[in-house]
PyMOL Python script that loads the backbone (N, CA, C, O; Angstrom):
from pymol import cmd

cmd.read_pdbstr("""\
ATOM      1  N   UNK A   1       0.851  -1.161   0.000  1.00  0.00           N
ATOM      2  CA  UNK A   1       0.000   0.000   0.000  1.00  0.00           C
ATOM      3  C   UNK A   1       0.899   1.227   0.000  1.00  0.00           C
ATOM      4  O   UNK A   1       1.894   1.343   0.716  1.00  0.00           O
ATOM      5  N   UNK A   2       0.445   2.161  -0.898  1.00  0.00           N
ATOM      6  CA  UNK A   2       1.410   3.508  -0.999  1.00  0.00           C
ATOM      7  C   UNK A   2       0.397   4.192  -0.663  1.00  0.00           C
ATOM      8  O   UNK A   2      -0.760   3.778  -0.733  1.00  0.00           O
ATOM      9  N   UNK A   3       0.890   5.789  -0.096  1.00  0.00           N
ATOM     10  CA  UNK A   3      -0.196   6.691   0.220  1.00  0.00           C
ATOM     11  C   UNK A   3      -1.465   6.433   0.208  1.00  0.00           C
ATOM     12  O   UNK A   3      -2.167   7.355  -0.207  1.00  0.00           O
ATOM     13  N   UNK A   4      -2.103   5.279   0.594  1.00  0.00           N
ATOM     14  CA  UNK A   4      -3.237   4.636   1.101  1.00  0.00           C
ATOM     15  C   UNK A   4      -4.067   4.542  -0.711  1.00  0.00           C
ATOM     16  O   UNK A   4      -5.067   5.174  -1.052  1.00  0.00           O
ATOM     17  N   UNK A   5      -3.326   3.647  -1.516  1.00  0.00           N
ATOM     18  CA  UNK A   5      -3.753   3.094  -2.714  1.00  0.00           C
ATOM     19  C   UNK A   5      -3.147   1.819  -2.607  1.00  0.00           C
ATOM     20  O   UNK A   5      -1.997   1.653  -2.200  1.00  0.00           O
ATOM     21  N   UNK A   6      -3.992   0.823  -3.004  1.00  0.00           N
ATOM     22  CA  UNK A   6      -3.521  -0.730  -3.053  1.00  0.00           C
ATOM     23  C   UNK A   6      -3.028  -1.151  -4.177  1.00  0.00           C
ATOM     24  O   UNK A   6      -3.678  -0.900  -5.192  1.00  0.00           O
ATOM     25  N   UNK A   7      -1.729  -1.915  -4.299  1.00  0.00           N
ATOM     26  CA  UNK A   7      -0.659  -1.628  -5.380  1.00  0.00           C
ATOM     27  C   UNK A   7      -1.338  -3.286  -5.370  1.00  0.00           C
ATOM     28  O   UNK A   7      -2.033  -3.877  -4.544  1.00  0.00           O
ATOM     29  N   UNK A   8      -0.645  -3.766  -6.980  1.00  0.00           N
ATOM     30  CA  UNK A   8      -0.252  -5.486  -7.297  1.00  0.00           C
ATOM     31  C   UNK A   8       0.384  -6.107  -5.800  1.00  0.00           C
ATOM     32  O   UNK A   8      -0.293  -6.757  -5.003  1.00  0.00           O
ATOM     33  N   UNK A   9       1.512  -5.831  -5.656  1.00  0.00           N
ATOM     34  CA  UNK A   9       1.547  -6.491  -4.565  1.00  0.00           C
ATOM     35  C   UNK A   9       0.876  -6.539  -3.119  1.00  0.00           C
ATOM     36  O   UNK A   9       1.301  -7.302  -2.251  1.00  0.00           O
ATOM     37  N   UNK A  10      -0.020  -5.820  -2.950  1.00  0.00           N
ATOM     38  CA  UNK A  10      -0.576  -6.563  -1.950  1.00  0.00           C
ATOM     39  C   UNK A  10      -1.806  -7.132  -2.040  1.00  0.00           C
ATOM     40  O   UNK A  10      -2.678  -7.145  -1.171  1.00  0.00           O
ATOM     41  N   UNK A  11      -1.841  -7.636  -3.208  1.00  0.00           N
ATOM     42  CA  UNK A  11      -2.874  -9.226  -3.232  1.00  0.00           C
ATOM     43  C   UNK A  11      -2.247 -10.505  -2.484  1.00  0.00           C
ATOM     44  O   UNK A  11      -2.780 -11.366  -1.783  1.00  0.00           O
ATOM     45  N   UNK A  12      -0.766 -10.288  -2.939  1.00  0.00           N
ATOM     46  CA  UNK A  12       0.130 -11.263  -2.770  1.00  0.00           C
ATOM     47  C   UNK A  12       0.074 -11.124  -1.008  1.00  0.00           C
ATOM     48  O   UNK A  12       0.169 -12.242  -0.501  1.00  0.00           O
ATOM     49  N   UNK A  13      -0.044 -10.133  -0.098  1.00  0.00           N
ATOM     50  CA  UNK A  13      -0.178 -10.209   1.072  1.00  0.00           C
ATOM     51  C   UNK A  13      -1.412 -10.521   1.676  1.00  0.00           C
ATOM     52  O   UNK A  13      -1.536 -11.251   2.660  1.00  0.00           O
ATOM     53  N   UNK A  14      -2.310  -9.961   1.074  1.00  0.00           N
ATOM     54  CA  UNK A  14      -3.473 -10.481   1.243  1.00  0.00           C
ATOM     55  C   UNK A  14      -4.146 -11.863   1.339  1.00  0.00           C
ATOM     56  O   UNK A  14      -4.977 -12.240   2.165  1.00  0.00           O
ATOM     57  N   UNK A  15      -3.511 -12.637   0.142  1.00  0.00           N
ATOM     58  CA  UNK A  15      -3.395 -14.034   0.016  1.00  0.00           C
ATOM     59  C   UNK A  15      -2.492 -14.806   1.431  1.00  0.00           C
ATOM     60  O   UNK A  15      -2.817 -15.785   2.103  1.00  0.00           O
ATOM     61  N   UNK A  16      -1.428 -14.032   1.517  1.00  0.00           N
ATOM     62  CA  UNK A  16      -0.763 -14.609   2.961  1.00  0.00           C
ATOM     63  C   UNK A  16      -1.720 -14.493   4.106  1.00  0.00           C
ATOM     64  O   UNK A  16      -1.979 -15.457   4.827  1.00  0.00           O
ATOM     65  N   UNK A  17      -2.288 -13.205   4.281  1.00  0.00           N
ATOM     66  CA  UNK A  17      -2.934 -13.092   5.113  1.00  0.00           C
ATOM     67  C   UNK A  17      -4.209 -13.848   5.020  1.00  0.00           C
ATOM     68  O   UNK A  17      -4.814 -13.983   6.084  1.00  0.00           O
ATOM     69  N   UNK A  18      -4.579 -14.215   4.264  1.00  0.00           N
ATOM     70  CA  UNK A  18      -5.521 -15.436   4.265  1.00  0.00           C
ATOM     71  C   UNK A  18      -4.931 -16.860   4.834  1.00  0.00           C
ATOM     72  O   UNK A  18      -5.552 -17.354   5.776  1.00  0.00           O
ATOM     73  N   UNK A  19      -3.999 -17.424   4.430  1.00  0.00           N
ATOM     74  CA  UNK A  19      -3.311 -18.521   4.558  1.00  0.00           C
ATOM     75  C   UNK A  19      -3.305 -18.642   6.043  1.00  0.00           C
ATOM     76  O   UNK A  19      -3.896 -19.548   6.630  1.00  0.00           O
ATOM     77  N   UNK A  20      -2.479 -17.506   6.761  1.00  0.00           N
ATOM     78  CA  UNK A  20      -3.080 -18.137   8.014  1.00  0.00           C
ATOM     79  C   UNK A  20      -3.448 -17.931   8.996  1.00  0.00           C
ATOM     80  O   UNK A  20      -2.957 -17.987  10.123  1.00  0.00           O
ATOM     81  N   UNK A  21      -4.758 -17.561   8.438  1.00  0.00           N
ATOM     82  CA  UNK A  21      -5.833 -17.802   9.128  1.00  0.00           C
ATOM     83  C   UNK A  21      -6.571 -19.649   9.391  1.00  0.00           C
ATOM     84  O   UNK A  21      -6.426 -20.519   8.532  1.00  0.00           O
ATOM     85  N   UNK A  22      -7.130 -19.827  10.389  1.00  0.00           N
ATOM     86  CA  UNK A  22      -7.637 -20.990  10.461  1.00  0.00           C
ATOM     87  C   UNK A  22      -9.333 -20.521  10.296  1.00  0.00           C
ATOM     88  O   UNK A  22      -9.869 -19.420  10.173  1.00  0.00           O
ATOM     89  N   UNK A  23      -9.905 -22.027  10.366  1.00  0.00           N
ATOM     90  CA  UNK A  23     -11.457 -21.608  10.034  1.00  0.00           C
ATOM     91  C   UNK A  23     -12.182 -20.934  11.121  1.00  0.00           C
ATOM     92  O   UNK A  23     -13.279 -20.397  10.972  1.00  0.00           O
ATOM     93  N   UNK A  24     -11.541 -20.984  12.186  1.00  0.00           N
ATOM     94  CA  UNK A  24     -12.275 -20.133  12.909  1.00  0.00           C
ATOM     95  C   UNK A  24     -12.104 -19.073  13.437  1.00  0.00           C
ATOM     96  O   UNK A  24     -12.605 -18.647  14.477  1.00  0.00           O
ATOM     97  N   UNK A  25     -11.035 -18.363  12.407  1.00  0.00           N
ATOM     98  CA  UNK A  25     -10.587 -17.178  12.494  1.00  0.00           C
ATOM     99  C   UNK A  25      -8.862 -16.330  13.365  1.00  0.00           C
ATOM    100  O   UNK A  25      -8.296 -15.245  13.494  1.00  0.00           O
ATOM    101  N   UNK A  26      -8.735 -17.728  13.716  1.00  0.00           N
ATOM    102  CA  UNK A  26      -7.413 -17.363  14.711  1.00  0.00           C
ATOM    103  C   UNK A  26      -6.418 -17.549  13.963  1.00  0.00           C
ATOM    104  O   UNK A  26      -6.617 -18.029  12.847  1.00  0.00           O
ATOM    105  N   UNK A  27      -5.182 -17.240  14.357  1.00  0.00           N
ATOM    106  CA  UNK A  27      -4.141 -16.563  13.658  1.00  0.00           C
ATOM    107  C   UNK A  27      -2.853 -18.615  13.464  1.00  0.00           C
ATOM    108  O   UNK A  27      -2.443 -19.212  14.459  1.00  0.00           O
ATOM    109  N   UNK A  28      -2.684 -18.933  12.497  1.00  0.00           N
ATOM    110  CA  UNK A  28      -1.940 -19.941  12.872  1.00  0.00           C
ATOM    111  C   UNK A  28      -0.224 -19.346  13.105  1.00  0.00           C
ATOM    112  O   UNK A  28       0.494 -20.091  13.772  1.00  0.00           O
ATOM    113  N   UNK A  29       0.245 -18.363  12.700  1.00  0.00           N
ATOM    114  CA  UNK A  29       1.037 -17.539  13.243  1.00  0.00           C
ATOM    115  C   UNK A  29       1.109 -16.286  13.019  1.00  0.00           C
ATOM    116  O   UNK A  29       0.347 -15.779  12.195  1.00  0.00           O
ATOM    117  N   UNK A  30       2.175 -15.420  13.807  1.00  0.00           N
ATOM    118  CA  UNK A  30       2.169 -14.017  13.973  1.00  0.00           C
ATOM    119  C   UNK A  30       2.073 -13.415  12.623  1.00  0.00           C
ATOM    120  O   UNK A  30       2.604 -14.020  11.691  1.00  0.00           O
ATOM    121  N   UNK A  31       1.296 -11.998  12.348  1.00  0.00           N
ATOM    122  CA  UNK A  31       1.083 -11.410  10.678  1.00  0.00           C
ATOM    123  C   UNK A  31       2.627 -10.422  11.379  1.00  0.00           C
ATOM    124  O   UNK A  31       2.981 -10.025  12.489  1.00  0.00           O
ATOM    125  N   UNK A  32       3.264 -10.365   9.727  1.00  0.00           N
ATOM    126  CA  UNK A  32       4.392  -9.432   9.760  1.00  0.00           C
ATOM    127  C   UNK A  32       4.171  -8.267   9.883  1.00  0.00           C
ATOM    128  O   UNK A  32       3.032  -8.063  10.301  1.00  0.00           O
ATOM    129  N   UNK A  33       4.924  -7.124   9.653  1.00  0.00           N
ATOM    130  CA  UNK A  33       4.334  -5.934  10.158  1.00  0.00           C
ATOM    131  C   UNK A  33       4.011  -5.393   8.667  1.00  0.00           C
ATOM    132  O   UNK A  33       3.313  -4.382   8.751  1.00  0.00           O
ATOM    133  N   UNK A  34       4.294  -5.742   7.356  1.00  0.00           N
ATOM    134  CA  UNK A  34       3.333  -5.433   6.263  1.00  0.00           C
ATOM    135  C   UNK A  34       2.223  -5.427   6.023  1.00  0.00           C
ATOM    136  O   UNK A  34       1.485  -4.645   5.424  1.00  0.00           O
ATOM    137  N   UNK A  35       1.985  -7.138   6.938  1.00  0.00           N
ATOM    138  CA  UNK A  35       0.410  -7.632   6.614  1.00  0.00           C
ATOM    139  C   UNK A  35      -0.468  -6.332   7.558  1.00  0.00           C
ATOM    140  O   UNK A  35      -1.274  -5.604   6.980  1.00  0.00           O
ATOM    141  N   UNK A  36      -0.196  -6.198   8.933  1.00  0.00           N
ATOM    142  CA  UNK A  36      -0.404  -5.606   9.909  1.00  0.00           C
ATOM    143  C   UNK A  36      -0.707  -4.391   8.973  1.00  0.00           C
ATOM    144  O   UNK A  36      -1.862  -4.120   8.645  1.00  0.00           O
ATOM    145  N   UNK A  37       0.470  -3.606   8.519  1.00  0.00           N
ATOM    146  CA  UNK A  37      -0.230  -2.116   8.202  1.00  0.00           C
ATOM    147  C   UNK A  37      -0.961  -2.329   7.236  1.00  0.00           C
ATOM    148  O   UNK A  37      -1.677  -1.366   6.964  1.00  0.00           O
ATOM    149  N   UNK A  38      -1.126  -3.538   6.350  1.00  0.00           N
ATOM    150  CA  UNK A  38      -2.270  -3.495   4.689  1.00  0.00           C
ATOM    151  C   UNK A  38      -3.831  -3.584   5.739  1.00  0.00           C
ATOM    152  O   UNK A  38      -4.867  -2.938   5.587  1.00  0.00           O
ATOM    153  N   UNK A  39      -3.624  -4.235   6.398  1.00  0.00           N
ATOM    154  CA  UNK A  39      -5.009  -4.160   7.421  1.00  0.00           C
ATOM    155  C   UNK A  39      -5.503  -3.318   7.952  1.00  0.00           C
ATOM    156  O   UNK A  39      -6.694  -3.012   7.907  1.00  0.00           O
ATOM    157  N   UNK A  40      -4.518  -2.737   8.630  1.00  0.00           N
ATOM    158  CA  UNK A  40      -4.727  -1.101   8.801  1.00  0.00           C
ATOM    159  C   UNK A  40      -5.502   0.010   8.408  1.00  0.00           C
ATOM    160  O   UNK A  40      -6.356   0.738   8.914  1.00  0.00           O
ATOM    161  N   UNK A  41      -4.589  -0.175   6.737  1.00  0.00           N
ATOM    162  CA  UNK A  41      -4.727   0.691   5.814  1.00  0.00           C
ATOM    163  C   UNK A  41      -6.389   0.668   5.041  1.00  0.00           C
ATOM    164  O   UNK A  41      -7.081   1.545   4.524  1.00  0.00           O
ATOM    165  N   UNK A  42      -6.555  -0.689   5.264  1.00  0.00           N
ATOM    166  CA  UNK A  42      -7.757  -0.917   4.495  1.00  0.00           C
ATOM    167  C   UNK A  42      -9.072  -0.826   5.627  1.00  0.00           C
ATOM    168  O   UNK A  42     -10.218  -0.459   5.371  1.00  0.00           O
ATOM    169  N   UNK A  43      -8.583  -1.234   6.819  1.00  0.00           N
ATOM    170  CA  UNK A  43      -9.711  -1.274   7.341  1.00  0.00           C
ATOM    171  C   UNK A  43     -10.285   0.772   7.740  1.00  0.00           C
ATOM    172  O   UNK A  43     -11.401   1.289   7.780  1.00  0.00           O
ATOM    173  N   UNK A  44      -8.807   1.384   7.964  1.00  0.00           N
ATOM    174  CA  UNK A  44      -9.687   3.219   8.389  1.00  0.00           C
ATOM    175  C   UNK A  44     -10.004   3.369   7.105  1.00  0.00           C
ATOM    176  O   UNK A  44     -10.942   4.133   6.878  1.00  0.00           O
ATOM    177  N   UNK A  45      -9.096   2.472   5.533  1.00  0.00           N
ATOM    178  CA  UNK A  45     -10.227   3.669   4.549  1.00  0.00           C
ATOM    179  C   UNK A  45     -11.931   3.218   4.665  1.00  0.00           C
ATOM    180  O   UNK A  45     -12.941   3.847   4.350  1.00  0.00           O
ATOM    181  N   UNK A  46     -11.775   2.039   5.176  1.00  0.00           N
ATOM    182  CA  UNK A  46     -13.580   1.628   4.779  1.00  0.00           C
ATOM    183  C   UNK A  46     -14.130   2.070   6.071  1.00  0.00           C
ATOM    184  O   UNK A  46     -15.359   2.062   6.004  1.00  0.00           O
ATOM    185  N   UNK A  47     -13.667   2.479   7.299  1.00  0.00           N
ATOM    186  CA  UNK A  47     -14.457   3.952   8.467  1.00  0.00           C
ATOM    187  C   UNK A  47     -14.386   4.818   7.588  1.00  0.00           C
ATOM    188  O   UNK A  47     -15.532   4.816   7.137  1.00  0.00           O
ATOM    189  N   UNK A  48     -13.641   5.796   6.859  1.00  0.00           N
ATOM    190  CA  UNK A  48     -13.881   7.010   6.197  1.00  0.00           C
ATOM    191  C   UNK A  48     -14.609   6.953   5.008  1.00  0.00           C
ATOM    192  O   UNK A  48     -15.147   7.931   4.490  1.00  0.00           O
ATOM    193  N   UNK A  49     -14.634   5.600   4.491  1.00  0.00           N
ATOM    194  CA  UNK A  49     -15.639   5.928   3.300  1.00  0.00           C
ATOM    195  C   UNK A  49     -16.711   5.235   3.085  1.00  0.00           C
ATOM    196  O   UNK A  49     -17.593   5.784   2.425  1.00  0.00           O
ATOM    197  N   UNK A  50     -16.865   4.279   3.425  1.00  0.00           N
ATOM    198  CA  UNK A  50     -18.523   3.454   4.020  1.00  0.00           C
ATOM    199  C   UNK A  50     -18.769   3.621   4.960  1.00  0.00           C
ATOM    200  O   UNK A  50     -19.235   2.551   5.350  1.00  0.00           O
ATOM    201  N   UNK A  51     -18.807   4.551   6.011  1.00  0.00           N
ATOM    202  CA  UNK A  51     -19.685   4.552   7.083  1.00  0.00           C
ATOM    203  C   UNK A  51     -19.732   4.056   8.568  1.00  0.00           C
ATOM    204  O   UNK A  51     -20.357   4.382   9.578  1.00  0.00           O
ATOM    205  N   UNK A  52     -18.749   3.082   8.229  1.00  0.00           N
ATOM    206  CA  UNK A  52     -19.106   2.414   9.306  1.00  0.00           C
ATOM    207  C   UNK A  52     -19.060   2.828  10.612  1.00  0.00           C
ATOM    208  O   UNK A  52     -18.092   3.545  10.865  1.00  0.00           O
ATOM    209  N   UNK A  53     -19.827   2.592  11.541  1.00  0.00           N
ATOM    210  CA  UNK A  53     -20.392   3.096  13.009  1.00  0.00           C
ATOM    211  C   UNK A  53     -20.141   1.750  14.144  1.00  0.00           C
ATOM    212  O   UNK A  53     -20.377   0.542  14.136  1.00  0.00           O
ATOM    213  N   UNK A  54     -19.598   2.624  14.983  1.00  0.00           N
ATOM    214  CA  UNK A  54     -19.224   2.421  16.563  1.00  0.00           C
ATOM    215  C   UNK A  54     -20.402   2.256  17.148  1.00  0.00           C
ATOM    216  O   UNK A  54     -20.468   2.076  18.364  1.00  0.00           O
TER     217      UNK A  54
END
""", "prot")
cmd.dss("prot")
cmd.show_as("cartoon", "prot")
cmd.util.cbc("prot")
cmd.orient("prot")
């Protein structure tokens, strides 16, 4: 993620960050600190631009 736009590569993290996950949502090990900020990044743009409420 650059200045909060999602580049080609982070599908490729995204996909990691799928991997491991287990089915019931827990972590099968620690996310790096890339995965960490693409999550970040994606989750305040969708508070600032869908709405979402506390």
């Amino acid at each position: 993620m650059k200045r909060g736009k999602l580049e080609l590569k982070d599908s490729d993290t995204l996909q990691d960050i799928y991997n491991k996950l287990t089915i019931d949502g827990y972590l099968k090990e620690p996310l790096t600190v890339d995965e960490q900020v693409l999550i970040y990044g994606i989750s305040k743009w969708i508070r600032e631009n869908v709405g979402v409420e506390r």
